[in-house]
C-alpha positions as CSV (number, residue, x, y, z in Angstrom):
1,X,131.0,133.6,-126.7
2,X,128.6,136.2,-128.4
3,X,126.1,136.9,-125.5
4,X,123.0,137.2,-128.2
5,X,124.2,133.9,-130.0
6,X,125.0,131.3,-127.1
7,X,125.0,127.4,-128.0
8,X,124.0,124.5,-125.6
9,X,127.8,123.7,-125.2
10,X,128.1,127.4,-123.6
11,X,125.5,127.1,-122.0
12,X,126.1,123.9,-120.2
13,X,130.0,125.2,-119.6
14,X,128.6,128.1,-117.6
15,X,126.8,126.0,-115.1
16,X,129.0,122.8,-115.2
17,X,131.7,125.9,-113.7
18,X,128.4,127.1,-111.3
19,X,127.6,123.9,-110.0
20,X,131.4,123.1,-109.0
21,X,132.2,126.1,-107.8
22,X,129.2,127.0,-105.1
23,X,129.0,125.5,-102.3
24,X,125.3,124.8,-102.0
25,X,125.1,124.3,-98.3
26,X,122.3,121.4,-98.3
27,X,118.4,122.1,-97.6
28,X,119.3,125.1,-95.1
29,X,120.5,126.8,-97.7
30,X,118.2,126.2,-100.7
31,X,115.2,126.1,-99.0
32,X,116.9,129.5,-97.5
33,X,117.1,131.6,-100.3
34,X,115.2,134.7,-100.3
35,X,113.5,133.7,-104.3
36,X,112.5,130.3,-103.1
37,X,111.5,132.0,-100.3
38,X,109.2,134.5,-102.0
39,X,108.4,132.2,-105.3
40,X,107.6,128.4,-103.6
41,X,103.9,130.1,-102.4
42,X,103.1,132.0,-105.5
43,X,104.2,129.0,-107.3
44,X,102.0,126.7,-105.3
45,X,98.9,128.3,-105.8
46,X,98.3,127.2,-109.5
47,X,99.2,123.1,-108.8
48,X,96.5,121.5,-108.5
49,X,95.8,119.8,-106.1
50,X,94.8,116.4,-107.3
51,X,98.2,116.5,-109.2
52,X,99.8,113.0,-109.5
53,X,102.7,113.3,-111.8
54,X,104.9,116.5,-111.8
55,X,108.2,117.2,-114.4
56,X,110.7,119.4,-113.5
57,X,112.6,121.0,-116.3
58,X,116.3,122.2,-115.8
59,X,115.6,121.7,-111.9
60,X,119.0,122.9,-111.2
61,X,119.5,122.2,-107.4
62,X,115.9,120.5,-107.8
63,X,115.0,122.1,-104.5
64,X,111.4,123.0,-106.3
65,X,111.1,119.9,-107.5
66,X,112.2,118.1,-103.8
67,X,109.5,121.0,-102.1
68,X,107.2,119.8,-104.8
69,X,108.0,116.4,-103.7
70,X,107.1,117.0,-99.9
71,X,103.9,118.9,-100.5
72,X,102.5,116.0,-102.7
73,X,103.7,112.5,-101.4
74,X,101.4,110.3,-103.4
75,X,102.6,112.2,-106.7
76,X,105.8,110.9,-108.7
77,X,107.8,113.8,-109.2
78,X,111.2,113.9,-111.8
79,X,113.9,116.1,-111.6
80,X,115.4,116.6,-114.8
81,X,119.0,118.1,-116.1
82,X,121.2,117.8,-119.0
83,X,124.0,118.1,-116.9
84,X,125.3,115.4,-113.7
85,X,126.7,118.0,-111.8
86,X,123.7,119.7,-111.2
87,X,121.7,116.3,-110.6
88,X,124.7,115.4,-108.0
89,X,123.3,118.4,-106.2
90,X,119.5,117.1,-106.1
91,X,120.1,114.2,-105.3
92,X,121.9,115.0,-102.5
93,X,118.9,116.7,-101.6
94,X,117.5,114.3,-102.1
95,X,119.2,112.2,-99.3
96,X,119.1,115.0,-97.6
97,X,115.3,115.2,-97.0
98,X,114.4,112.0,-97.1
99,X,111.8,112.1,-99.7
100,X,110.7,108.8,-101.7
101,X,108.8,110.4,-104.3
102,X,111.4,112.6,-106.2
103,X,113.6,110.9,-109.1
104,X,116.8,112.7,-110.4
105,X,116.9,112.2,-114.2
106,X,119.3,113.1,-116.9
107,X,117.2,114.7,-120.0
108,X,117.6,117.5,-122.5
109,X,115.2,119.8,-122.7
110,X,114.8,120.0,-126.1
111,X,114.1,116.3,-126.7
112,X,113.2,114.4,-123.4
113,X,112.3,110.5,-123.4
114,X,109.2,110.6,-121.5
115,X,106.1,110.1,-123.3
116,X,103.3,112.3,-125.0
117,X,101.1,113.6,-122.6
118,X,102.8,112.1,-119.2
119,X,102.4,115.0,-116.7
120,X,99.6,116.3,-114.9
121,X,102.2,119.4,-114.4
122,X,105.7,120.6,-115.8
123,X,107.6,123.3,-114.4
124,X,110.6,125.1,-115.3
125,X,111.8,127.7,-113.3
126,X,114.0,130.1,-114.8
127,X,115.8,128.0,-117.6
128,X,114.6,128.8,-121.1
129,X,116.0,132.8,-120.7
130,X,119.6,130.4,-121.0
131,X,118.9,128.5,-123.8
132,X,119.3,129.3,-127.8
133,X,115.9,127.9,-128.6
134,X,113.6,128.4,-126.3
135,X,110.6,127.9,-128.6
136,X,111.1,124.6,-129.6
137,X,112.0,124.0,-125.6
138,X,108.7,125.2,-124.9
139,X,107.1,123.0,-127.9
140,X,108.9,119.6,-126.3
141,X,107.3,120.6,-122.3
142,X,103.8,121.1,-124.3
143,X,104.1,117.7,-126.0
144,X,105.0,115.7,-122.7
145,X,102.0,117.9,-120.4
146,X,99.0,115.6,-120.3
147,X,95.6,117.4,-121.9
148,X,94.6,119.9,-119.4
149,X,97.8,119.7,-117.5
150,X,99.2,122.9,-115.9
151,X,102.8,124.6,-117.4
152,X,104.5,126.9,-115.3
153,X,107.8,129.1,-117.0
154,X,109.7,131.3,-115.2
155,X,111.8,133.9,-116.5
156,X,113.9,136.9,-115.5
157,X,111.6,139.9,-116.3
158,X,112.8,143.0,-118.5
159,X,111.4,145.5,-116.3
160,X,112.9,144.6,-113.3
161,X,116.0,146.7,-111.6
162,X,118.1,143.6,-112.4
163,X,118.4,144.9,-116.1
164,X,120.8,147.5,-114.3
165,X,123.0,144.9,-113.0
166,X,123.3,143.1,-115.9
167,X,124.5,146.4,-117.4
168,X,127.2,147.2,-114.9
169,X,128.4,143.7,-115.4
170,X,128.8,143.7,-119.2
171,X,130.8,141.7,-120.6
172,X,131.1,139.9,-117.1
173,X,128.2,139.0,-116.6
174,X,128.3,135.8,-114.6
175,X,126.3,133.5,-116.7
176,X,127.3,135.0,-119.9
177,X,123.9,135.0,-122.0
178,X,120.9,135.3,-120.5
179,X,117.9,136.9,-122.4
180,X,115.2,138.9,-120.1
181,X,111.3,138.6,-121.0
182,X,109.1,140.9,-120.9
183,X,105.4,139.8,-119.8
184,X,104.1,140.2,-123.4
185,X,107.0,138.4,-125.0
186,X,106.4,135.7,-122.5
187,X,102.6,135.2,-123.3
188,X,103.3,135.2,-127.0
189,X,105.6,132.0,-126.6
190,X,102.9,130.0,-124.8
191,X,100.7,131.1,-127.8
192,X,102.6,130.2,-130.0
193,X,102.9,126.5,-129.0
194,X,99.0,126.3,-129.0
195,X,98.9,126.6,-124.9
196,X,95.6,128.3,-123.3
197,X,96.8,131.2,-120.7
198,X,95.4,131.1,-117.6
199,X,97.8,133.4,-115.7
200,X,101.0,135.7,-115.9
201,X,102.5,136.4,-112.3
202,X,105.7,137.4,-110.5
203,X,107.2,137.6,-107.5
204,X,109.9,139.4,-105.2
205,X,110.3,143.0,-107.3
206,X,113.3,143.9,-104.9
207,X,115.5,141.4,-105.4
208,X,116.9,143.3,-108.4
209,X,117.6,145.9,-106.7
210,X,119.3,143.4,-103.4
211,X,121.5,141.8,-106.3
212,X,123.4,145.2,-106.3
213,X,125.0,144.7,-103.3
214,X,128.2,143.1,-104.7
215,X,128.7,146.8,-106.5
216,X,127.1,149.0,-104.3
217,X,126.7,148.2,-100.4
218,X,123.6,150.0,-99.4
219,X,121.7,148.4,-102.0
220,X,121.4,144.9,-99.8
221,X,119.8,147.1,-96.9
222,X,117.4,149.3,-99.7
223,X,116.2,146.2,-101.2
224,X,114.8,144.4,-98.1
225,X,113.5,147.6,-97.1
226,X,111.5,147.5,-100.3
227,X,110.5,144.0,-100.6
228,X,109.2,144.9,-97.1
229,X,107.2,147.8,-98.7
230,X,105.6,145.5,-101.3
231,X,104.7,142.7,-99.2
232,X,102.5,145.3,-97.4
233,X,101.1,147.0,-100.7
234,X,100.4,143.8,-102.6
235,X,97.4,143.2,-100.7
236,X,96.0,146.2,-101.5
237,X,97.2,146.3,-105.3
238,X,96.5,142.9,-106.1
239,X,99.8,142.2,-106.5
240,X,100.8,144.5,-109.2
241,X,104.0,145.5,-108.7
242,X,105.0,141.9,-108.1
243,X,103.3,140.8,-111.1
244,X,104.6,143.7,-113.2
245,X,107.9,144.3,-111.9
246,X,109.1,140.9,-110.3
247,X,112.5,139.9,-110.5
248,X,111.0,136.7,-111.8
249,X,107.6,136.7,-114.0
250,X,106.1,133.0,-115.4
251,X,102.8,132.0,-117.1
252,X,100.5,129.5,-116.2
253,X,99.1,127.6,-119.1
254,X,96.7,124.5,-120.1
255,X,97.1,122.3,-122.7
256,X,94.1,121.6,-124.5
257,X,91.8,118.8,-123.9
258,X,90.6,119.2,-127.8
């Protein structure tokens, strides 16, 4: 597989072999990891909080979409994947929990079957830096987001320590392609699909540097020492080196009501 030209079959190969191979360990676990941990509370300040109908794109694990799910209990909230493997996983969760509000749901992210302007919010955390098209992924989360709905995109951020650990790995690298954004390539996207910015954000800076651990030892120990650092400087900053430097960076968008 050429890491710059991937197609959806490689893609969905990688993390058909992800999904079967981790063990996921239930809520404990995925509510447990340090970037839901840092991300959940960035990402719940810009939901609003009259929000009735929430779409999660590529949900993965849909442990944001499950959260999601608790924090809102009169909203209907879908979890959506192209693959059953990783639905297996959410709705397991699913079970798990106990919520009554979350719906696991097989869709492609380049041509779902909900409706023009259905959501009151879609999400998608971390999923288009995967995909060969992301533009026209993008396009197909505009067209379902109701007028003046909220879309949030995650991606991995170019200018994050990470980028060093994708180099080590090379040819390795465990999900094979995976393109990294920087905060002005990010913004252009959303304008190019017509989408109103209202914010570009980040979270967790250090866990670039924690993912080194696997090659270098003291890195795990450095990197909480430095997410540690920024929790207590972000206050004071505004949260710029999270918003600059995150090991994740998203936009937050509006679709016009025009």
């Amino acid at each position: 597989m050429k890491r710059d030209q991937p197609t959806q079959a490689d893609v969905n190969k990688v993390w058909e072999n992800e999904w079967k191979n981790s063990e996921q360990g239930g809520a404990k676990a995925l509510f447990g990891h340090r970037l839901f941990i840092e991300g959940y509370p960035v990402y719940r300040k810009y939901i609003p909080k009259d929000m009735r109908t929430f779409l999660d794109v590529g949900g993965g694990t849909g442990r944001y979409g499950v959260k999601f799910g608790q924090a809102f209990p009169e909203a209907q909230v879908f979890v959506t994947d192209i693959l059953e493997s990783s639905l297996d996983v959410a709705r397991r969760l699913i079970a798990e929990i106990g919520v009554h509000n979350v719906l696991p749901q097989k869709e492609d992210a380049m041509n779902m079957s909900f409706s023009n302007d259905s959501f009151d919010v879609v999400f998608c955390d971390v999923v288009i830096q995967h995909l060969p098209d992301a533009k026209n992924v993008l396009r197909e989360m505009r067209r379902v987001l109701k007028p003046g709905g909220v879309l949030i995109v995650s991606v991995n951020n170019a200018w994050n320590p990470h980028m060093v650990f994708k180099f080590l790995s090379g040819k390795a690298y465990q999900y094979g392609y995976e393109k990294s954004y920087t905060r002005k390539e990010l913004r252009s996207l959303f304008l190019e699909n017509q989408l109103n910015v209202v914010a570009l954000d980040g979270f967790y800076p250090a866990y670039g540097v924690y993912r080194l651990k696997t090659r270098w030892k003291s890195a795990a120990i450095i990197g909480k020492i430095l997410n540690r650092l920024n929790r207590i400087i972000d206050p004071w900053t505004g949260r710029f080196f999270s918003r600059y430097f995150g090991f994740e960076i998203f936009c937050v968008a509006q679709k016009s009501t025009r």
